[in-house]
C-alpha positions as CSV (number, residue, x, y, z in Angstrom):
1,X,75.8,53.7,138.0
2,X,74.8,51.2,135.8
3,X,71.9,52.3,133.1
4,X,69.3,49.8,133.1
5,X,68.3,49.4,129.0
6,X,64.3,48.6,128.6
7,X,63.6,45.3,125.8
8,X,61.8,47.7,123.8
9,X,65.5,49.7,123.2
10,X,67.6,46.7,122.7
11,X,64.8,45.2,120.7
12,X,65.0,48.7,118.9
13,X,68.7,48.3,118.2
14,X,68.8,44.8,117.2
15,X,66.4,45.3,114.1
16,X,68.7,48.9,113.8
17,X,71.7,46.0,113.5
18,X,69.4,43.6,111.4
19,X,69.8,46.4,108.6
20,X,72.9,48.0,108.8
21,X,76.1,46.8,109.5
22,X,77.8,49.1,111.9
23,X,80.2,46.9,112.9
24,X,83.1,48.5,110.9
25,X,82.7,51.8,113.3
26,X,85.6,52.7,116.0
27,X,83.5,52.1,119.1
28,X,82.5,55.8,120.1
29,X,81.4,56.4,116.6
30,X,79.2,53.1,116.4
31,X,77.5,54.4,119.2
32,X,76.8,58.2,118.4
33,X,76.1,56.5,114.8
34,X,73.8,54.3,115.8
35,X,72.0,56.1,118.9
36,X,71.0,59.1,116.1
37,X,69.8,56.7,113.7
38,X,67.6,55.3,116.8
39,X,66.3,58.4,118.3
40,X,65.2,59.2,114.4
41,X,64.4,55.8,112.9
42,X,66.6,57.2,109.8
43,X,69.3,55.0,108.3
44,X,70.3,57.9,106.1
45,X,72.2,59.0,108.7
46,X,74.8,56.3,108.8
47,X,76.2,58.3,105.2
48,X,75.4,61.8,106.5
49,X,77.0,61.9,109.7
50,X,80.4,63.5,109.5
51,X,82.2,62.9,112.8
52,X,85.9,61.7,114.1
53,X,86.8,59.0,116.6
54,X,89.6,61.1,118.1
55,X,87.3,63.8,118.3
56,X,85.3,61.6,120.5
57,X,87.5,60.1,122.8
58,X,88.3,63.8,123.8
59,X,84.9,64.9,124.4
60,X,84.1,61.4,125.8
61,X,86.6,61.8,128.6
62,X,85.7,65.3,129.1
63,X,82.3,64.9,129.5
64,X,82.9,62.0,132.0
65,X,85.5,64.9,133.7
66,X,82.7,67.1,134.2
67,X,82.7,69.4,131.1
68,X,79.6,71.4,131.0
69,X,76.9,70.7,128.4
70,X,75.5,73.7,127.0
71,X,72.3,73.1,124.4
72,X,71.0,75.6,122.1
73,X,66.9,74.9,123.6
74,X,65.1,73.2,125.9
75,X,63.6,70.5,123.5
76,X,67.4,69.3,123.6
77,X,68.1,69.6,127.0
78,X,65.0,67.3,127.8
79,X,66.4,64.4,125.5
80,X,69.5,64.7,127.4
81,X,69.2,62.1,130.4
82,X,72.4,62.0,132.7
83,X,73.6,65.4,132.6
84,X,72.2,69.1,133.5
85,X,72.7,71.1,130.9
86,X,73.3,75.4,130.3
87,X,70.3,77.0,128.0
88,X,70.0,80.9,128.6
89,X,67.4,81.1,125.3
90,X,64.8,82.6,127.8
91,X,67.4,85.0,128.8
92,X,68.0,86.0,125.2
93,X,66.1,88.5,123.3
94,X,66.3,89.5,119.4
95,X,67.7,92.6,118.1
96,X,69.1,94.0,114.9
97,X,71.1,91.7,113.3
98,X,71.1,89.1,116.6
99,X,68.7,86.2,116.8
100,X,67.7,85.2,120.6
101,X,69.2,81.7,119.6
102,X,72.5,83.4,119.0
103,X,72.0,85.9,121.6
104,X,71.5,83.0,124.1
105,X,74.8,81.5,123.1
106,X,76.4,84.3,123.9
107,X,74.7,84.3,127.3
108,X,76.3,80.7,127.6
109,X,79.7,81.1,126.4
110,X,79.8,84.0,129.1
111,X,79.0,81.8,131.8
112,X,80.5,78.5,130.9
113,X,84.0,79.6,129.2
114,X,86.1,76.8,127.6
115,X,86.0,73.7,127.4
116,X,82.1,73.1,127.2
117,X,80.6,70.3,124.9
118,X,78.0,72.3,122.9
119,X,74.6,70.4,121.9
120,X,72.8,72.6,119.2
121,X,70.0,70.8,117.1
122,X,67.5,73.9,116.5
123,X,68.8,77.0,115.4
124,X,71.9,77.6,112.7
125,X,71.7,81.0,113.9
126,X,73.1,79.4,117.5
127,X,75.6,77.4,115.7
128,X,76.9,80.4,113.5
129,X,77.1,82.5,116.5
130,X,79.0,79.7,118.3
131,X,81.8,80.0,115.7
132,X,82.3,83.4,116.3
133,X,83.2,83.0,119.9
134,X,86.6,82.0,121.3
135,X,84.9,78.9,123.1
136,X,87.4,76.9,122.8
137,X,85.0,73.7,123.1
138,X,85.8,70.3,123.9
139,X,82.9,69.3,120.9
140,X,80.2,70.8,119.3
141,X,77.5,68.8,118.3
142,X,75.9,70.6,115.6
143,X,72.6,69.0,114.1
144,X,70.8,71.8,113.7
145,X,67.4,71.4,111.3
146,X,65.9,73.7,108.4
147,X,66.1,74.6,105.3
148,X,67.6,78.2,105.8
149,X,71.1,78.0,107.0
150,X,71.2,75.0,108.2
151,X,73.3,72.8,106.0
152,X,75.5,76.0,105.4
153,X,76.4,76.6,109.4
154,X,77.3,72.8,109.6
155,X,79.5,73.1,106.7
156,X,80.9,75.7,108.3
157,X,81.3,74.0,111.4
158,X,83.4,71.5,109.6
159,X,85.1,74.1,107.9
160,X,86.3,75.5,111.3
161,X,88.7,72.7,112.7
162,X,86.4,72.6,115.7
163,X,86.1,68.9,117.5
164,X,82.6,68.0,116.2
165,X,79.4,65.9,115.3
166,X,77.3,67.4,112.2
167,X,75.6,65.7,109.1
168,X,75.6,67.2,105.6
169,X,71.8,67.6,105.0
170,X,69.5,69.9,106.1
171,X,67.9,67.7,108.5
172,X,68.8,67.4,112.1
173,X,66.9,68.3,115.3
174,X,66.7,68.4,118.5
175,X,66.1,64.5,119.3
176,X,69.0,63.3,117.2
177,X,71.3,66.4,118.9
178,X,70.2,64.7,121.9
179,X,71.1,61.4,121.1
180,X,74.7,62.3,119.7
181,X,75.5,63.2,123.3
182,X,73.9,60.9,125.0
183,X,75.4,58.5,123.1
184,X,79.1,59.5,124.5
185,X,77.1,59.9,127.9
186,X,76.1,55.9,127.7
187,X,79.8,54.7,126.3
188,X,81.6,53.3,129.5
189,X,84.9,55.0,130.6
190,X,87.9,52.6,128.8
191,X,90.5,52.2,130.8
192,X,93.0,54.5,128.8
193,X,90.4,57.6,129.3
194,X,90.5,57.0,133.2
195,X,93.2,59.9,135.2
């Protein structure tokens, strides 16, 4: 199906266009590139976004294979449009040493396995537990905000050889987590991703 783009979006992406030239970009980077910088109406991003076009086409084609989507809350599972996603923060709870945020993705990891793209754009708690599991994911997008821990667990997302999507600073979100995957969401299937 076909996504219908409103005038105020593509309006919203022309003046995006006007100002930066993203033109250089492989074509899945472009659009997770671009599709942040929208959601936050942040141009920094285009030079704090650290993300690989290989990286991409993988979780491109998985995600359009059926890969679940697990997000870290519910504020980024309701910017996601075309997929349901796997949050088990309300069945997480706190305890010594263990946030509900990473309790939660341990909750998810136990239900979704390998293979999952993981959306986290709240908690660095989430992300850090997320590098301690075996999850074997197909990306983690990893945008999480704050200025405790959060520009250290996406360093250390990079550090870990994992596919992925993080920035440098410590800004993020949920909206611009959000965006990252729906980006790949958007991006037709090319012909050399199709089975």
């Amino acid at each position: 199906m076909n996504r219908v783009i409103h005038p105020i979006e593509q309006e919203s992406f022309r003046r995006l266009r006007a100002r930066l030239d993203t033109s250089a970009l492989a074509p899945l980077s472009r659009a997770v590139v671009e599709r942040v910088i929208h959601s936050a109406a942040d141009l920094d991003y285009a030079a704090d976004l650290v993300l690989a076009e290989p990286d991409l086409v993988r979780a491109h084609a998985a995600l359009h294979a059926g890969a679940p989507v697990v997000v870290d809350v519910e504020m980024v599972a309701a910017g996601i449009t075309r997929r349901d996603t796997v949050c088990r923060l309300r069945d997480a709870v706190a305890g010594p040493g263990l946030t509900r945020s990473a309790h939660a993705v341990r909750l998810a990891h136990e239900q979704v396995g390998p293979g999952a793209v993981w959306v986290i754009g709240c908690a660095p708690t989430a992300l850090e537990e997320l590098l301690t599991l075996d999850a074997d994911p197909a990306l983690v997008i990893g945008l999480p905000v704050g200025f405790v821990g959060a520009a250290e667990s996406k360093a250390a997302l990079r550090a870990s050889g994992l596919p992925a999507v993080s920035n440098v600073s410590e800004k993020g979100g949920s909206a611009v987590a959000a965006a990252a995957l729906n980006a790949l969401l958007y991006h037709p299937i090319s012909t050399e991703e199709k089975p």
